[in-house]
N, C-alpha and C positions, 0 to 999 in steps of 0.2 A: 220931570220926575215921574216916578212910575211903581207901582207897589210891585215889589216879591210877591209872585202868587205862586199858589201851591206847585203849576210847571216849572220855573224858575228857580225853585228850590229843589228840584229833582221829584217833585213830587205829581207827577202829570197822571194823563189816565191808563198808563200802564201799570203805573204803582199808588192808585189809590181803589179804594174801594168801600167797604162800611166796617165795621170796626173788628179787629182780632184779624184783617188781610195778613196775608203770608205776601213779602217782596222778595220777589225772587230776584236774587242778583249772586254773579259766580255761583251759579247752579247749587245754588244753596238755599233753603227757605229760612227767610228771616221774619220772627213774627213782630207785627208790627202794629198797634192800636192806630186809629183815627182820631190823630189829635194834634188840636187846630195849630198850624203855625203861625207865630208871632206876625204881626204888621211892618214891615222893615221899606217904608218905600225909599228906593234909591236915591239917591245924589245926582244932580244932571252931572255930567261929564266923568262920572267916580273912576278912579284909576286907585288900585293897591298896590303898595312894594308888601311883600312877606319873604320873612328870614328863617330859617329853621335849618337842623341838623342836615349833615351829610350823611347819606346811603352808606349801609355797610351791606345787606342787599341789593342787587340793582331794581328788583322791581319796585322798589321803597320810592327811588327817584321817578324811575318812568310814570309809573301808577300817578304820583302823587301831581306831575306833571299834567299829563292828559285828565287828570278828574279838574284838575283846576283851568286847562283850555277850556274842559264841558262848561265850567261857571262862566268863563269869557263868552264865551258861544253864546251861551242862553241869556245873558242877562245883558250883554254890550259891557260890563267892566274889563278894563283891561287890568289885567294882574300878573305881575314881575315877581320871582320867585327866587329868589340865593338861596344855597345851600354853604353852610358855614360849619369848618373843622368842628372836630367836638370839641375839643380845647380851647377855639377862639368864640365858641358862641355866648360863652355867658358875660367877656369884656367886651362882643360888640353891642348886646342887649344893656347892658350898665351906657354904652356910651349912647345908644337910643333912647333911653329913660331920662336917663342926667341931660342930654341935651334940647331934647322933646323935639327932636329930626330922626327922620331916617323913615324904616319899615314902620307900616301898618300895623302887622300882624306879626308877634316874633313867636314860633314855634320854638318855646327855651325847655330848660329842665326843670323838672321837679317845685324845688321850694322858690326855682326864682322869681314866679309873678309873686310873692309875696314879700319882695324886696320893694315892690313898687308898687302896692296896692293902688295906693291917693291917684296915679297917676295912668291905671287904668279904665277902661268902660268896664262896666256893668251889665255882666253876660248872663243875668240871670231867668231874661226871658228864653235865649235861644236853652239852655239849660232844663230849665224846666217842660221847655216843649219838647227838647229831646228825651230827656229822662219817660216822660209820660207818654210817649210813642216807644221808645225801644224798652222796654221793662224796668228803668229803674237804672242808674249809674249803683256799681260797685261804690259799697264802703271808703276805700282806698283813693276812689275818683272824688269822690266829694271832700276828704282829706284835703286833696290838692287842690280842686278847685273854688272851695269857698275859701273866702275871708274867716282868719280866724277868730269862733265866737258868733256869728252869725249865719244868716242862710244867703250871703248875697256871692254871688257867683263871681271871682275876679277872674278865671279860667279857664280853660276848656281842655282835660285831659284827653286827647288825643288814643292816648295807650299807653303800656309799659312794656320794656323789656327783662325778662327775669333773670336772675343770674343764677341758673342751675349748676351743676357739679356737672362736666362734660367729659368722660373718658376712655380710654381705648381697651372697648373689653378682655381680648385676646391677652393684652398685655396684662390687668388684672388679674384674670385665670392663671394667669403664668406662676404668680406667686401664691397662690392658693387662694385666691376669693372668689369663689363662684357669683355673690352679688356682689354693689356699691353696700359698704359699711353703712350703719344708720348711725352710730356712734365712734365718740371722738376716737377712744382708744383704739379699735380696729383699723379706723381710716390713718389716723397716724403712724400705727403699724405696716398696714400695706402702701402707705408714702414711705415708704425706708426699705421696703423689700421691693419696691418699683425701680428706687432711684437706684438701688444693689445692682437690680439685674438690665440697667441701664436706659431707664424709664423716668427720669425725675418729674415730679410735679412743678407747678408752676402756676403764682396766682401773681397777680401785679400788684405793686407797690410803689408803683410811681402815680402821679397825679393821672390817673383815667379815668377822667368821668362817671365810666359805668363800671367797667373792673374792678378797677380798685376799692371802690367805696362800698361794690356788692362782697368781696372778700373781708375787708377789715368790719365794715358792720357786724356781718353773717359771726365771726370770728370773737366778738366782744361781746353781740347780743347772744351766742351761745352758751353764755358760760354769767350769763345774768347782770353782763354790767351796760350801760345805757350813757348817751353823750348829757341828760339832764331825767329829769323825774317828771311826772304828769303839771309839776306847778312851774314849769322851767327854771328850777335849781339846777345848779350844775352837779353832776352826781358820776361825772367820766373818773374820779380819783378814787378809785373803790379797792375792793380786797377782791373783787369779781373781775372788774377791769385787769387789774396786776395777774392773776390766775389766765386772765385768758392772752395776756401777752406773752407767759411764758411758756404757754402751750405752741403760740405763734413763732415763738422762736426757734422752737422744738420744731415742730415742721418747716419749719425756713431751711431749717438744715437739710429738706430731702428736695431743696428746690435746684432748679438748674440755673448758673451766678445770670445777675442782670435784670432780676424781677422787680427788683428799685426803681430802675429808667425804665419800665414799662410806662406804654400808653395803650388805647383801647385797642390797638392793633398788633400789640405783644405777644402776645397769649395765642391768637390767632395764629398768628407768622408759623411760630415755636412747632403748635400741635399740628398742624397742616405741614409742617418740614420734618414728623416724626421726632422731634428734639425733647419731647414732655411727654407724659402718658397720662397726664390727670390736669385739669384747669378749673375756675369759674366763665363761662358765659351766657349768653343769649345764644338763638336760634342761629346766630349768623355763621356762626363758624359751621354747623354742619350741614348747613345750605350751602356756603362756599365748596364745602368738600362734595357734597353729591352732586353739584356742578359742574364743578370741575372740566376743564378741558382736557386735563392728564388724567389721563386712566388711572395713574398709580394712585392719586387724589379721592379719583372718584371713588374707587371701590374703601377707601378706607374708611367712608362714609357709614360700608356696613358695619364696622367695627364699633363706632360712635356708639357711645350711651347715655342719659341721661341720667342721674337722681338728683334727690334734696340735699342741701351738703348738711353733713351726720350735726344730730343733735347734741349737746353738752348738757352742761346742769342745768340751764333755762326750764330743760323737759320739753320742749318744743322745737315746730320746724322753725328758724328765725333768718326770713330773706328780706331781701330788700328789693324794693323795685324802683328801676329807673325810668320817670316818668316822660313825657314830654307832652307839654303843656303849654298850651296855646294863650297868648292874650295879647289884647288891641290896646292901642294905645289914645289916650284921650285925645293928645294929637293930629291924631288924623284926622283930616277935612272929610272922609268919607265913613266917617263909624254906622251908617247903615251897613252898607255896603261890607265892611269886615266883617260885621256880626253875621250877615247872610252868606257870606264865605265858608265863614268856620260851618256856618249851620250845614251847606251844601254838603262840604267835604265828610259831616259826619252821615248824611243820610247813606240807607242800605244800596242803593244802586252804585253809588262811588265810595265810599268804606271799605262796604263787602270785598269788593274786589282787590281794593288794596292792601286788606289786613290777609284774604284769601292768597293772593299773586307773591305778596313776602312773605309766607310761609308761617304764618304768623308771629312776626317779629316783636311789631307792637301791640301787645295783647290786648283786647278789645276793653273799655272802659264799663259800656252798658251791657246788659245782662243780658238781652234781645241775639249779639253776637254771639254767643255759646253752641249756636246753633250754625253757625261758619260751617262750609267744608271744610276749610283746612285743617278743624277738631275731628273729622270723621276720616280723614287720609292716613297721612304715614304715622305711625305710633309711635315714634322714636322722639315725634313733636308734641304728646298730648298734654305734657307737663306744664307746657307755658299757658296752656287755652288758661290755668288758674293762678295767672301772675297777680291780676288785680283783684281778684278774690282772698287770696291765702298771704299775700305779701305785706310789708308794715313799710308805714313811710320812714323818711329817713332820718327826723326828727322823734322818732317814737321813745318812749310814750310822751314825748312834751308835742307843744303846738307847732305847726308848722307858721310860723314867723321871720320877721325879716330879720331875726335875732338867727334860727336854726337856718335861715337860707345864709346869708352870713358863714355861717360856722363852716357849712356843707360847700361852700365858693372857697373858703380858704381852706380846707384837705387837713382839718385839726385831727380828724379821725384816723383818716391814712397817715397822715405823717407818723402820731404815735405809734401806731402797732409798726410802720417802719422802723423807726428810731428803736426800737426795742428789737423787732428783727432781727435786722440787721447785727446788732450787739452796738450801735450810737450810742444809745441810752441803756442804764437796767430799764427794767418793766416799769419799779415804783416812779423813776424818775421821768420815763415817757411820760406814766401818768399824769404827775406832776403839771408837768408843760402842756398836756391838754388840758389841763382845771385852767393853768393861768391865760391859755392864750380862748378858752371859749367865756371866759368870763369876763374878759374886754368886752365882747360881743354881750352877754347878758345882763352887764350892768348898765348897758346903752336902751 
């Protein structure tokens, strides 16, 4: 056995100094306090499996790749990494929990360490020490990462990806909007004079992890209705709720057919093939397109815009963010060893450059990050640097629980504003069946 000392943890004499040091890593200065890392001495022989989403950037993979050889390198752990569909990761994480085999470390979504708290470690030191070196975790990160009700850490938010309003300026100007509308009536107007002049919108509606659930939220929390209340009562069967299905309907109508079977790569496909002129997502799609190998791709890039998608009666901007959120599991024979993992992966010499090289996909957690390049480059990106700043989790306003992780795994949310979409259901009776099917879950 052997302690984690400050080199090991990425913290050697190039990136230490006396207090308020600037760590430079991706040519960026990150300010950084001197503050003490935890005691984590190693496991003889420690070996890690860790599980976590699949890239929709490729530097997401490589990055995350080579920062975690530098942990093998430095410390002798050998660490095995899968990367798991978005769709399959939260049944293969239920079957790692429930069986108490498998990965170490599951990089899952949002509310799901909070399906599993009992059966987590207790991240509260590495948390704390990171908190107190990089300025402070967002709001938002400590939402997801504590237990709720307490300050004990089940967690380690990673980052978020935000689900902005993405779309093809030219084509807007076309029908007379010189900006993205801030409100409903305008934006739904110009979805009907897009889809006229051969431009449909296009938000997903089928079970996508991150799509879907940042459209039907954004879409319900606009218009003031909520899946429960701050005491978690169930409160999705409202007169707010029904008002903002039938506005969802209304705009369904300016969609392009097939936004039902969307998954996270729908949306994408569609607007990169020119088939939509207006969507929800992340960073990804206009990294993909300024990427691009096809010229005709890339340049469409310049076209790309971002805003907030328009406000409703709430009176507010109302997003969602999709987190990804790190936890070890009590299982593992080497829980030092995972906690000085996660630690490494967040410090500034390997972070930086991962949050910097994806373009900032997964929006930085701690407040220290702000100060990224990737916030100071292309301005077509600056909107996401305040995912985890401006964004509400997805449980809002109730507690995030293994009641709202629950609810959030089985798509109570998407299904209704689908079911009413679509025209399955009226509005009231969507409603309906979201009270009865979240309230299985909250009577549990």
């Amino acid at each position: 056995m052997h302690d984690i000392t400050r080199r090991s943890l990425g913290l050697g004499a190039g990136a230490l100094a006396a207090a308020g040091l600037l760590c430079r890593s991706a040519g960026a200065a990150i300010p950084a306090a001197d503050a003490p890392p935890p005691a984590l001495p190693l496991e003889k022989g420690a070996s890690l499996r860790v599980l976590r989403p699949a890239k929709f950037v490729e530097p997401d993979e490589v990055i995350f790749r080579e920062n975690t050889k530098r942990f093998a390198d430095t410390t002798g752990v050998a660490v095995r990494v899968d990367f798991s569909g978005w769709e399959d990761l939260r049944p293969q994480t239920a079957v790692t929990a429930n069986t108490g085999a498998g990965p170490d470390v599951v990089v899952g979504w949002t509310d799901d360490p909070h399906l599993y708290a009992d059966k987590l470690l207790d991240l509260t030191d590495i948390a704390g020490y990171l908190g107190k070196k990089y300025g402070g975790w967002y709001p938002l990160a400590e939402k997801y990462g504590k237990k709720f009700g307490t300050d004990q850490w089940i967690a380690l938010p990673f980052g978020a990806s935000g689900g902005l309003a993405m779309y093809r300026e030219s084509w807007m100007k076309e029908v007379g909007y010189d900006t993205f509308p801030t409100t409903l009536d305008p934006f739904l107007d110009m979805c009907r004079k897009m889809k006229k002049a051969g431009h449909p919108a296009g938000f997903s509606l089928g079970h996508a992890v991150g799509d879907a659930n940042a459209y039907c939220h954004w879409l319900v929390w606009a218009h003031g209705g909520a899946m429960t209340d701050e005491n978690g009562r169930v409160t999705i069967n409202s007169k707010q709720t029904v008002e903002a299905l039938k506005y969802g309907k209304a705009l369904y109508e300016t969609f392009i057919p097939g936004t039902n079977s969307w998954l996270d790569t729908g949306n994408n496909k569609a607007l990169l093939a020119g088939e939509i002129g207006v969507t929800q997502n992340g960073v990804s799609l206009y990294y993909s397109a300024k990427n691009s190998q096809d010229p005709k791709i890339a340049a469409m890039a310049a076209d790309m815009g971002h805003a907030y998608m328009p406000i409703g009666p709430a009176g507010v901007v109302t997003h969602g963010a999709l987190a990804i959120n790190a936890m070890a599991f009590k299982h593992s024979k080497y829980p030092n060893a995972a906690k000085a993992y996660l630690a490494y992966m967040m410090e500034a010499p390997q972070y930086d450059r991962w949050l910097t090289d994806s373009f900032g996909y997964w929006g930085q957690p701690l407040r220290a990050y702000e100060q990224s390049a990737v916030w100071s480059g292309d301005p077509k990106i600056r909107l996401y640097k305040e995912t985890m700043e401006k964004c509400r989790w997805y449980a809002w306003p109730g507690a995030i629980t293994e009641q709202s992780g629950a609810v959030m795994a089985d798509y109570v949310m998407v299904d209704m504003v689908a079911a009413a979409s679509t025209g399955d259901s009226t509005p009231e009776d969507a409603a309906k069946e979201a009270e009865r099917r979240a309230k299985r879950y909250y009577r549990t």
